[in-house]
Gaussian input, Z-matrix of N, CA and C with variables (Angstrom, degrees):
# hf/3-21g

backbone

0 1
 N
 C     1     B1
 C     2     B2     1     A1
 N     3     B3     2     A2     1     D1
 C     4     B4     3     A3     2     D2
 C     5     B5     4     A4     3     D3
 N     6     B6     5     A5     4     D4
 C     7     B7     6     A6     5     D5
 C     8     B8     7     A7     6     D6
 N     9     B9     8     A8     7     D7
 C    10    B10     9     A9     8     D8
 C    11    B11    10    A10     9     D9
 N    12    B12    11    A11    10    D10
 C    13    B13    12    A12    11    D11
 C    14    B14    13    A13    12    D12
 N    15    B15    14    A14    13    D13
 C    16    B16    15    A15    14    D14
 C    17    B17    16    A16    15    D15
 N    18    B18    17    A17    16    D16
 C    19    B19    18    A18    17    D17
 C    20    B20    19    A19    18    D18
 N    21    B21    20    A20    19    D19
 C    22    B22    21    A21    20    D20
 C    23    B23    22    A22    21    D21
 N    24    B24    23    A23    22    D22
 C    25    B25    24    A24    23    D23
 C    26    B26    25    A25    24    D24
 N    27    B27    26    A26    25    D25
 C    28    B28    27    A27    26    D26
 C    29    B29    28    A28    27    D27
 N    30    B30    29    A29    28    D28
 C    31    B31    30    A30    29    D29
 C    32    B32    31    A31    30    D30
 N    33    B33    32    A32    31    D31
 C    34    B34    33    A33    32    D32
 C    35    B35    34    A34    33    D33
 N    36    B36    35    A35    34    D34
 C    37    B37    36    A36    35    D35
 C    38    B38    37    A37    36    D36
 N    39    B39    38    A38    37    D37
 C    40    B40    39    A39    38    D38
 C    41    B41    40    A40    39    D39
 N    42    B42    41    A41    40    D40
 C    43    B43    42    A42    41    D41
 C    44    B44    43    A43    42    D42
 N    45    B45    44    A44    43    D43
 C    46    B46    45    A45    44    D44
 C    47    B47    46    A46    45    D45
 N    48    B48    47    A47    46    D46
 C    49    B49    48    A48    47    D47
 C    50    B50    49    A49    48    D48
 N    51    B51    50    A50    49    D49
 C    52    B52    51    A51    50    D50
 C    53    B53    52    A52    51    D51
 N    54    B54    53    A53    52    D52
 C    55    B55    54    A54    53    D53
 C    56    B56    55    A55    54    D54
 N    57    B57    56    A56    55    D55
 C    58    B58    57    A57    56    D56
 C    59    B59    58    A58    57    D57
 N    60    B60    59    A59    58    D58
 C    61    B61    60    A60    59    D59
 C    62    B62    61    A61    60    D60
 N    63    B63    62    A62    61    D61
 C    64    B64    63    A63    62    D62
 C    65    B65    64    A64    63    D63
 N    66    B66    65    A65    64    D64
 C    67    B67    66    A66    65    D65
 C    68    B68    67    A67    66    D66
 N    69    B69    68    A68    67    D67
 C    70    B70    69    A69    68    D68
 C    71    B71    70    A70    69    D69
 N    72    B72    71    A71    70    D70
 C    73    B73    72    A72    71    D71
 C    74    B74    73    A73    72    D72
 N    75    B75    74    A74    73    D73
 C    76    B76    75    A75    74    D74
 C    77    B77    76    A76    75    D75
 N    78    B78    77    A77    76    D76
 C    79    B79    78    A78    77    D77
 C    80    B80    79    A79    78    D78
 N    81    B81    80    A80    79    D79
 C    82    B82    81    A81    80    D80
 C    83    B83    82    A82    81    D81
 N    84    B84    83    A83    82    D82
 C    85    B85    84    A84    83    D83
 C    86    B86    85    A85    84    D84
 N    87    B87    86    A86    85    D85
 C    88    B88    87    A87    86    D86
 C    89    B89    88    A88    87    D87
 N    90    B90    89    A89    88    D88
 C    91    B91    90    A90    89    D89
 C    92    B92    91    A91    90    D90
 N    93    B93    92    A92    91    D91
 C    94    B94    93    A93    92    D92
 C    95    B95    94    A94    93    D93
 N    96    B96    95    A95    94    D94
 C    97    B97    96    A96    95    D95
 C    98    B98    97    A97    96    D96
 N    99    B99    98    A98    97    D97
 C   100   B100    99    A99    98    D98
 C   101   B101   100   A100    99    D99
 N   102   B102   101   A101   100   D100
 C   103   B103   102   A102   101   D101
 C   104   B104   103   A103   102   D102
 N   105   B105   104   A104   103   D103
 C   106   B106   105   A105   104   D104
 C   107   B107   106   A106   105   D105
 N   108   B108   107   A107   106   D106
 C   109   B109   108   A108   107   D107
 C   110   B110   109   A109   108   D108
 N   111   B111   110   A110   109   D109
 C   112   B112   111   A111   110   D110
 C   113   B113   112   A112   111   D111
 N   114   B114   113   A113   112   D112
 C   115   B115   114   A114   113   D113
 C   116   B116   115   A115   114   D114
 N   117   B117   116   A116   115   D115
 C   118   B118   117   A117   116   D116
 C   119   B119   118   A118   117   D117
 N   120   B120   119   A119   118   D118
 C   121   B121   120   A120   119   D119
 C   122   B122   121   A121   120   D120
 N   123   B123   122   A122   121   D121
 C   124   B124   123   A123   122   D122
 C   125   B125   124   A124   123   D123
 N   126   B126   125   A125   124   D124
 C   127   B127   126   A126   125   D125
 C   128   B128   127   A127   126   D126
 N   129   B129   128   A128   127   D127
 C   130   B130   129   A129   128   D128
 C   131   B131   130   A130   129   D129
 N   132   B132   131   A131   130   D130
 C   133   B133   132   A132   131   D131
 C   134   B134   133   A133   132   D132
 N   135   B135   134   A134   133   D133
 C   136   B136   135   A135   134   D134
 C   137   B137   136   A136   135   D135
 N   138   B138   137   A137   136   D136
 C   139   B139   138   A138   137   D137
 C   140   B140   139   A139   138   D138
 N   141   B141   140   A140   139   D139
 C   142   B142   141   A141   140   D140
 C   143   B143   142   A142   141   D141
 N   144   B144   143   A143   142   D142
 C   145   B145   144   A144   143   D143
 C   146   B146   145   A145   144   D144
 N   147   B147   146   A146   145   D145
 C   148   B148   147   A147   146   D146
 C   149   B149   148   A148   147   D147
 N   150   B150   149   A149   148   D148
 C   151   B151   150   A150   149   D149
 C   152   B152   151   A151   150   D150
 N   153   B153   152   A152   151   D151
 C   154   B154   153   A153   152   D152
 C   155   B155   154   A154   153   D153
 N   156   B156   155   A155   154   D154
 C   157   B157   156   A156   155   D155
 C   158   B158   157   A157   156   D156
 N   159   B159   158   A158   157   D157
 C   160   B160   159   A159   158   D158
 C   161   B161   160   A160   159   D159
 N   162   B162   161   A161   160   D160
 C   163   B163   162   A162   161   D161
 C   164   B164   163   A163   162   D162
 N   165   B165   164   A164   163   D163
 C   166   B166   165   A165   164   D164
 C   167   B167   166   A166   165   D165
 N   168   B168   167   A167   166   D166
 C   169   B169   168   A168   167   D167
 C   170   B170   169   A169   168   D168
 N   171   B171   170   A170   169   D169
 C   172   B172   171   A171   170   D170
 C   173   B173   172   A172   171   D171
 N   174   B174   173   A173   172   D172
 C   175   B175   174   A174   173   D173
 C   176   B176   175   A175   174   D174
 N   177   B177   176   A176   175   D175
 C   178   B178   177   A177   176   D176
 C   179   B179   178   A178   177   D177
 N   180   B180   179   A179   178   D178
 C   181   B181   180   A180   179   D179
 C   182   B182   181   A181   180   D180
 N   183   B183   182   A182   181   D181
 C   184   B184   183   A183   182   D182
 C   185   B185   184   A184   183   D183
 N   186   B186   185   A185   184   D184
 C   187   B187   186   A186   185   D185
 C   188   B188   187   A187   186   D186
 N   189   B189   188   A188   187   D187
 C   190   B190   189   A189   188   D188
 C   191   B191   190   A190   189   D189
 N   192   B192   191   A191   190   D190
 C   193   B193   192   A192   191   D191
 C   194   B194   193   A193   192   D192
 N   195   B195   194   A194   193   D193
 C   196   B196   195   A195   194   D194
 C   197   B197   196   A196   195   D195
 N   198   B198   197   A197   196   D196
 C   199   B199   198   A198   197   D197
 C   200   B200   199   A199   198   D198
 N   201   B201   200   A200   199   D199
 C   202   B202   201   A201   200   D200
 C   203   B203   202   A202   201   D201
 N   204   B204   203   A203   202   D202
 C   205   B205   204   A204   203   D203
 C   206   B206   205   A205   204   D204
 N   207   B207   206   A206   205   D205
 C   208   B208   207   A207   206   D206
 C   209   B209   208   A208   207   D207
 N   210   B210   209   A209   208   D208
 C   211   B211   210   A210   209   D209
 C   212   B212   211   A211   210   D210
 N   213   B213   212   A212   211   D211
 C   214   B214   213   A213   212   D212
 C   215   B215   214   A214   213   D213
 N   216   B216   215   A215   214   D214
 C   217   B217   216   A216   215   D215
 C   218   B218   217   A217   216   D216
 N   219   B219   218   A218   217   D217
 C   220   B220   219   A219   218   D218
 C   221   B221   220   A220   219   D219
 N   222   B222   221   A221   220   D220
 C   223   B223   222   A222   221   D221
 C   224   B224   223   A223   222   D222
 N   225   B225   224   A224   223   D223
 C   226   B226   225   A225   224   D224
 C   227   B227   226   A226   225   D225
 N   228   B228   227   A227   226   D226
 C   229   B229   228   A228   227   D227
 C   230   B230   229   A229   228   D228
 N   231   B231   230   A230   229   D229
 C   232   B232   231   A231   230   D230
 C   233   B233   232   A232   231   D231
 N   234   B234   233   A233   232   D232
 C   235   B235   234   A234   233   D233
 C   236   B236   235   A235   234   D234
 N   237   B237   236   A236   235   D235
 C   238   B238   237   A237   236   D236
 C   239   B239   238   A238   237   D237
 N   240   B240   239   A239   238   D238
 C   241   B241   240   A240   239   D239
 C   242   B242   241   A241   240   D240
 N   243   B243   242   A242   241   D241
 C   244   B244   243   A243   242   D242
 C   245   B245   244   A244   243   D243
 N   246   B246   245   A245   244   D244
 C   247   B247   246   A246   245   D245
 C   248   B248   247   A247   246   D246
 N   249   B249   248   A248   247   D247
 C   250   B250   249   A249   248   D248
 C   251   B251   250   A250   249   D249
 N   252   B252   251   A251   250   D250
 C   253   B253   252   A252   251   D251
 C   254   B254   253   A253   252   D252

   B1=1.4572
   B2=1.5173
   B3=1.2160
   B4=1.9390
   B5=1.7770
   B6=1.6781
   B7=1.5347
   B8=1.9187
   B9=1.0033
   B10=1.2726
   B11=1.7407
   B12=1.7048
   B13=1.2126
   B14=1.6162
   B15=1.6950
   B16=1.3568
   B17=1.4766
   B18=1.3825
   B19=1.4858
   B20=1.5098
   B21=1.4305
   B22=1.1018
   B23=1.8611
   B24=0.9435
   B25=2.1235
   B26=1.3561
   B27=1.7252
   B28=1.2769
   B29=1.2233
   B30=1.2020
   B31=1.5059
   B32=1.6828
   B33=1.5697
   B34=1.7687
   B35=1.3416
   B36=1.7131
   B37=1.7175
   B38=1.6983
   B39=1.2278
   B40=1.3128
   B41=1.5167
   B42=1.3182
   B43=1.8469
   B44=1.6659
   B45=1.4941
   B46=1.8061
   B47=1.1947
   B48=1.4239
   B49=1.4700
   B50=1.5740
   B51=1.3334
   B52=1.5978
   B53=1.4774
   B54=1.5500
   B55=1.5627
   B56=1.5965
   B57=1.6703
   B58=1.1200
   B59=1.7513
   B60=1.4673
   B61=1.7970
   B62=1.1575
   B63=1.9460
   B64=1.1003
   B65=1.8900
   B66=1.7619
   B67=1.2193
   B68=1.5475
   B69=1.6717
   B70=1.2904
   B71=1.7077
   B72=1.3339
   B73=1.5551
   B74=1.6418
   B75=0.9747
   B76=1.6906
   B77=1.7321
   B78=0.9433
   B79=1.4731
   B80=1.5922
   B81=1.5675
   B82=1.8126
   B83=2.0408
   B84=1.4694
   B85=1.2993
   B86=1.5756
   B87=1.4510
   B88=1.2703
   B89=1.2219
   B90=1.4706
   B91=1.9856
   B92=1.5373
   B93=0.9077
   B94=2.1724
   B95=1.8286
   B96=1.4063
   B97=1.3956
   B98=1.6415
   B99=1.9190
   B100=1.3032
   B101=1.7204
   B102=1.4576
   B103=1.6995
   B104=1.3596
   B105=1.3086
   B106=1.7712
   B107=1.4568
   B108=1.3891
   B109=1.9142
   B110=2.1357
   B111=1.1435
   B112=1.8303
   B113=1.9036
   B114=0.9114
   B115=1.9902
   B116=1.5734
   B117=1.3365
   B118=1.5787
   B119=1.5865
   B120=1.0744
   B121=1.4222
   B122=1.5315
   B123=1.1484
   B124=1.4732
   B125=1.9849
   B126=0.9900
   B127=1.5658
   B128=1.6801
   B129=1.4189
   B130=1.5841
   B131=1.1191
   B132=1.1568
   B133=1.4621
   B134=1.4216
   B135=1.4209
   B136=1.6442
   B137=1.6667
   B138=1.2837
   B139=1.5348
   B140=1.6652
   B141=1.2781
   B142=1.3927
   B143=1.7274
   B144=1.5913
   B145=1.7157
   B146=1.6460
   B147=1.1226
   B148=1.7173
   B149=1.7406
   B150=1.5062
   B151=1.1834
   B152=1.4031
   B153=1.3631
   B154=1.5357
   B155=1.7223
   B156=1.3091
   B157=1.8097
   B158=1.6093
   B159=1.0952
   B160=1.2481
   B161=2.1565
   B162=0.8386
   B163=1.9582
   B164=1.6891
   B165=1.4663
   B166=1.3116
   B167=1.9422
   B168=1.0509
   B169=1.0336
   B170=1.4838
   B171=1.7910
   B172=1.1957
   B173=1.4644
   B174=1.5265
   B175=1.2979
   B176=1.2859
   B177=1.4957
   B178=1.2041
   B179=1.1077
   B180=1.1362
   B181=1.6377
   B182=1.5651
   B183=1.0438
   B184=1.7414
   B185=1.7161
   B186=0.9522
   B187=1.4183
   B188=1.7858
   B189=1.3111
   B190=1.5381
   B191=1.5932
   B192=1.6257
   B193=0.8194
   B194=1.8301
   B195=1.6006
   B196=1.3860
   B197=1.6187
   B198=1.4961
   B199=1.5709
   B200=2.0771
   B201=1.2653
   B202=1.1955
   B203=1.3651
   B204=1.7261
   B205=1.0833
   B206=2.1082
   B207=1.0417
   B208=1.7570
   B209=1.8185
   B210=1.1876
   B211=1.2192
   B212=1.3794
   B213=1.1580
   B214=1.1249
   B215=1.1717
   B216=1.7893
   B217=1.4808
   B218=1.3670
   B219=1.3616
   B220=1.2976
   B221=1.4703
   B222=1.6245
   B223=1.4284
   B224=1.2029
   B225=1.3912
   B226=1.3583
   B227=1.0599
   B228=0.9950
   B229=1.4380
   B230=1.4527
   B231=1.0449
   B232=1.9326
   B233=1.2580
   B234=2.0797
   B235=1.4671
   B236=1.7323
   B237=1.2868
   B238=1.5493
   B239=1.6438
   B240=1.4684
   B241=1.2690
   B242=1.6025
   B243=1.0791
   B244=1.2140
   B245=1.6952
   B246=1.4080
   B247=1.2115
   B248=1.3841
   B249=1.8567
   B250=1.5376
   B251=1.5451
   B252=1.2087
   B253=1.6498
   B254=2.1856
   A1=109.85
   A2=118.54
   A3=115.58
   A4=84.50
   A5=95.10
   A6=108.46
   A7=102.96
   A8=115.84
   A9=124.00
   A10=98.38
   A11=111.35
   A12=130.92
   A13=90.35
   A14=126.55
   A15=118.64
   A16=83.73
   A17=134.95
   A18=136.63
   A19=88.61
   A20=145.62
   A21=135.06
   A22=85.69
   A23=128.71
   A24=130.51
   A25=93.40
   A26=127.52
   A27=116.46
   A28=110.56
   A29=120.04
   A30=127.11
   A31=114.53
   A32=96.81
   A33=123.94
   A34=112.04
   A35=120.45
   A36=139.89
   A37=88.98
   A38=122.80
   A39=126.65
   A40=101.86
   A41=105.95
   A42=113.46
   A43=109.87
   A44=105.12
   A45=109.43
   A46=109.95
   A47=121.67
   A48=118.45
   A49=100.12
   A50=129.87
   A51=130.34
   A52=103.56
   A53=106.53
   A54=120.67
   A55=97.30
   A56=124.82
   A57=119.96
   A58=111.32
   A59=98.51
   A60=103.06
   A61=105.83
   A62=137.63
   A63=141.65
   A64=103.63
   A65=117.81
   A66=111.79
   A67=116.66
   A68=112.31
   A69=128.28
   A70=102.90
   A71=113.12
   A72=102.88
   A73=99.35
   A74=130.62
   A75=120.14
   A76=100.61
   A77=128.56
   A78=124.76
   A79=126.24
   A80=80.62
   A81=84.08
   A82=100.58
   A83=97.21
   A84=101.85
   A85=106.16
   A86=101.55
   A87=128.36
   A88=119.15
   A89=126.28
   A90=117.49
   A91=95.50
   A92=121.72
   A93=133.95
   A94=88.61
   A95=102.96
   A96=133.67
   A97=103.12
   A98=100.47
   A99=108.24
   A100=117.81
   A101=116.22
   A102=95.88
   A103=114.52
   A104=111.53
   A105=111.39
   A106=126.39
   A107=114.61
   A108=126.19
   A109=80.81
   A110=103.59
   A111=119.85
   A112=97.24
   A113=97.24
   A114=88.96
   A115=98.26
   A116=103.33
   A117=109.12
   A118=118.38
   A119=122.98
   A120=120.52
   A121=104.44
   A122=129.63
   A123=113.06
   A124=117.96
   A125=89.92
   A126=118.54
   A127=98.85
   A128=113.44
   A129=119.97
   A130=95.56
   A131=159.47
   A132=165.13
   A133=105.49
   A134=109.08
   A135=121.55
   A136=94.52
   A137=122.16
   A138=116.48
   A139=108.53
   A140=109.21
   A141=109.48
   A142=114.18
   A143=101.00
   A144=98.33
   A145=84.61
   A146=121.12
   A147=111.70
   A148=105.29
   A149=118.36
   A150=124.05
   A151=119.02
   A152=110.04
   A153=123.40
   A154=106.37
   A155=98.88
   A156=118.78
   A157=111.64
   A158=123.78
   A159=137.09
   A160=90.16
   A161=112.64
   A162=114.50
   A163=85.30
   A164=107.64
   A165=127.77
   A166=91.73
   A167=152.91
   A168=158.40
   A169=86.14
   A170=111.54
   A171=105.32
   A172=118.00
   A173=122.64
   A174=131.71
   A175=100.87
   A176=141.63
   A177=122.34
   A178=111.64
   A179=145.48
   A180=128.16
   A181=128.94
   A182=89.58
   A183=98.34
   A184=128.78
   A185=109.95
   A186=126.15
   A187=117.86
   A188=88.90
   A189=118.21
   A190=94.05
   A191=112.08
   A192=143.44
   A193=122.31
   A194=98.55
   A195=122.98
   A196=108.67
   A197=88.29
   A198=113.23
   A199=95.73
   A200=137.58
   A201=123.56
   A202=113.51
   A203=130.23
   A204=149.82
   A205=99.45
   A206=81.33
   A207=84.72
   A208=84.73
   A209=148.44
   A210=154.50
   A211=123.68
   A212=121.56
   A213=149.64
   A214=105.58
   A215=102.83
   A216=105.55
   A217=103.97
   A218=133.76
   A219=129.50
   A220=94.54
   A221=135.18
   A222=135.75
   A223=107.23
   A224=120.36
   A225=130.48
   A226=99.21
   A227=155.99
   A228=147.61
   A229=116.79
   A230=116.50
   A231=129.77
   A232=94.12
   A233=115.35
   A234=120.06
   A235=73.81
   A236=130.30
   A237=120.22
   A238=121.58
   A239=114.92
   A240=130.81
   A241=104.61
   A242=148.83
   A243=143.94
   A244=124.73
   A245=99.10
   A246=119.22
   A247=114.96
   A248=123.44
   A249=114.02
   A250=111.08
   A251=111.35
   A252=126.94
   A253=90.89
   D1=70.37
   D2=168.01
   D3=108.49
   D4=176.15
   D5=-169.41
   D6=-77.96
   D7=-38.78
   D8=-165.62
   D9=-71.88
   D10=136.22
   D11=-136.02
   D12=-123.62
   D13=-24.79
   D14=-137.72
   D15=-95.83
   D16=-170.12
   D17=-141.89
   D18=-128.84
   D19=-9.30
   D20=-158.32
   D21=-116.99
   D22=-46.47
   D23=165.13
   D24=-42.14
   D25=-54.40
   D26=-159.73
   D27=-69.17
   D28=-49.48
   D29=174.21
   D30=-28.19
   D31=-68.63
   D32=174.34
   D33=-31.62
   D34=-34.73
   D35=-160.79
   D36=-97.22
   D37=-46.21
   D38=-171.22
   D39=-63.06
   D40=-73.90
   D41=-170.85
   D42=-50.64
   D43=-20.83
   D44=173.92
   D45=-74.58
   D46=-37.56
   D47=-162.26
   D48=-102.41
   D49=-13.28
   D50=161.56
   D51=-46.60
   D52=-50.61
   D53=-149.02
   D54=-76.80
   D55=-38.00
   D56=-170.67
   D57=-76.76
   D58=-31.42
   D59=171.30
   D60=-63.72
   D61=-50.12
   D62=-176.63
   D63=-48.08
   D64=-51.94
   D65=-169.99
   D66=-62.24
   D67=-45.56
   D68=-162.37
   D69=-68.27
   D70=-35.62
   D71=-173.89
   D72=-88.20
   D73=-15.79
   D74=172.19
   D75=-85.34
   D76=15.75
   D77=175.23
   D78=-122.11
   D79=-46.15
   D80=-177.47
   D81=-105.37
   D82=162.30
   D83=157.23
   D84=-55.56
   D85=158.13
   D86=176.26
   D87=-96.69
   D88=67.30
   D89=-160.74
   D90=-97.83
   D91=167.36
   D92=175.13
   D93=-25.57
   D94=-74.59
   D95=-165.69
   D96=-23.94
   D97=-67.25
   D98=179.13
   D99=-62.80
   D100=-45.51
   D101=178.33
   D102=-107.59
   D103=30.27
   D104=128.69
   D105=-79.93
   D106=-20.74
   D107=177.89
   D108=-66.46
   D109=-62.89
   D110=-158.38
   D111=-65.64
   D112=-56.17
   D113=170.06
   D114=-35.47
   D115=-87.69
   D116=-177.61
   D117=-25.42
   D118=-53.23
   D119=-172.59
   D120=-78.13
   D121=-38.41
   D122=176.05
   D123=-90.80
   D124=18.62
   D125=168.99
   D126=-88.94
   D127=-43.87
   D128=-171.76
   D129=-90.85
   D130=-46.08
   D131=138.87
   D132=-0.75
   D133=-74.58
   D134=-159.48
   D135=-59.83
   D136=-34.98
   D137=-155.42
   D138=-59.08
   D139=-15.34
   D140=-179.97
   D141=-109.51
   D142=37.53
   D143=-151.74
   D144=-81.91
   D145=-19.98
   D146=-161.29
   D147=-73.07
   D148=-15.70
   D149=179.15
   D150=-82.60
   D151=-27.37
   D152=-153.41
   D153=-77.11
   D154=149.58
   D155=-179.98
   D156=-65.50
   D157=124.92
   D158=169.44
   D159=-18.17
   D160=-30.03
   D161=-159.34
   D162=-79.89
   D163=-63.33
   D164=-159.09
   D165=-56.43
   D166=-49.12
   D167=-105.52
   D168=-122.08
   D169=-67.63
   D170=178.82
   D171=-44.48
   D172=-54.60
   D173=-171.38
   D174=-52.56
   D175=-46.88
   D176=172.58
   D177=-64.91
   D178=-62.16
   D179=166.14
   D180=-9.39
   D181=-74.95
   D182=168.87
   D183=-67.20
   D184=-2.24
   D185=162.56
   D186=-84.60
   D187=-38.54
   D188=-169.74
   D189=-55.43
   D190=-73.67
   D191=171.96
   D192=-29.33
   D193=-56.57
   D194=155.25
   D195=-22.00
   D196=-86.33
   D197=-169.21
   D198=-50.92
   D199=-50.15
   D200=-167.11
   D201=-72.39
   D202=-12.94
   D203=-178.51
   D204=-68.21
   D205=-51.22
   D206=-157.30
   D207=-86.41
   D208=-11.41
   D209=137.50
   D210=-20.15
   D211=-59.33
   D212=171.66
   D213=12.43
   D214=-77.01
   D215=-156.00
   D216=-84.17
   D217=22.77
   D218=-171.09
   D219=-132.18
   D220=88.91
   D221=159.72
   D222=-17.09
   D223=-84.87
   D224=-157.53
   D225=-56.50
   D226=-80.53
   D227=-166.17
   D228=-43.35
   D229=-46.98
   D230=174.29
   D231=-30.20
   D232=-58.82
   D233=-121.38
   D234=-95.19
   D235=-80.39
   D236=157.14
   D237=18.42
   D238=-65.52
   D239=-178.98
   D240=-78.84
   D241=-59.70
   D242=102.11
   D243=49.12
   D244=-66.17
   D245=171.62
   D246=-90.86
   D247=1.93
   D248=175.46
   D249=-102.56
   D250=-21.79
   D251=-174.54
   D252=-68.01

């Protein structure tokens, strides 16, 4: 995720791209299209989960969570999301 290699940048890339999945699914509809863009990014998120702060960890949780909430009415996507936790 970006040039910087050290575990505390990765973190920084993680908690940015939590925050942008957190904004984009409270804004837009949720169609296949959109939480396949949001799979992907918290796919890039998680890759640094073994580093992350008890804070950072929760926040992905609850984002996670977020995103399967507004999911709902779309099975496939739930079960998808489902399959990233």
């Amino acid at each position: 995720m970006g040039e910087r290699t050290d575990a505390v940048s990765k973190n920084n890339q993680a908690r940015l791209v939590l925050d942008l999945v957190s904004q984009i699914s409270a804004r837009m509809e949720l169609t296949l299209e959109v939480g396949e863009f949001l799979m992907r990014l918290l796919d890039l998120a998680m890759k640094t989960k073994s580093t992350m702060t008890r804070v950072d960890l929760r926040f992905l949780s609850n984002t996670l969570e977020h995103v399967k909430q507004k999911a709902a009415d779309n099975p496939q996507l739930l079960n998808a999301l489902k399959q990233l936790a």
